[in-house]
DOMI-275883 format. One record per residue: x, y negated, z negated of N, C-alpha, C in turn; residue in three letters. Coordinates in pm, whole numbers, plus 50000, padded with zeros to 5 digits. Layout:
N
XYZXYZXYZALA;...
This chain:
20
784922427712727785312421412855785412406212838UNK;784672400712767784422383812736786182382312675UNK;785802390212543787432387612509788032389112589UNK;788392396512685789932392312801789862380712899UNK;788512376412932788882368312967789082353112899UNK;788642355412779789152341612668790772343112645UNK;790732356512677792202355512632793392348312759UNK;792922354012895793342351112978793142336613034UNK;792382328113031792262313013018793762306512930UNK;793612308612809794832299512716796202310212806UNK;796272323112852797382324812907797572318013007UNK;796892317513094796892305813266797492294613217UNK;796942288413087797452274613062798592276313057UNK;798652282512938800282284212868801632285613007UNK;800532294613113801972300613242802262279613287UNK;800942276513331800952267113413801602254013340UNK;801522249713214802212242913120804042250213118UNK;804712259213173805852266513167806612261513310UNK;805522265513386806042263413524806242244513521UNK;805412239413489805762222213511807182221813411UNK;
């Protein structure tokens, strides 16, 4: 469970760095 959400952190970035 830890791993998904490490994984899901650098994805949020990555969306939110896309959208700007």
């Amino acid at each position: 469970m830890v791993g998904l959400v490490l994984n899901l952190i650098p994805l949020l970035r990555v969306t939110r760095a896309k959208r700007i």
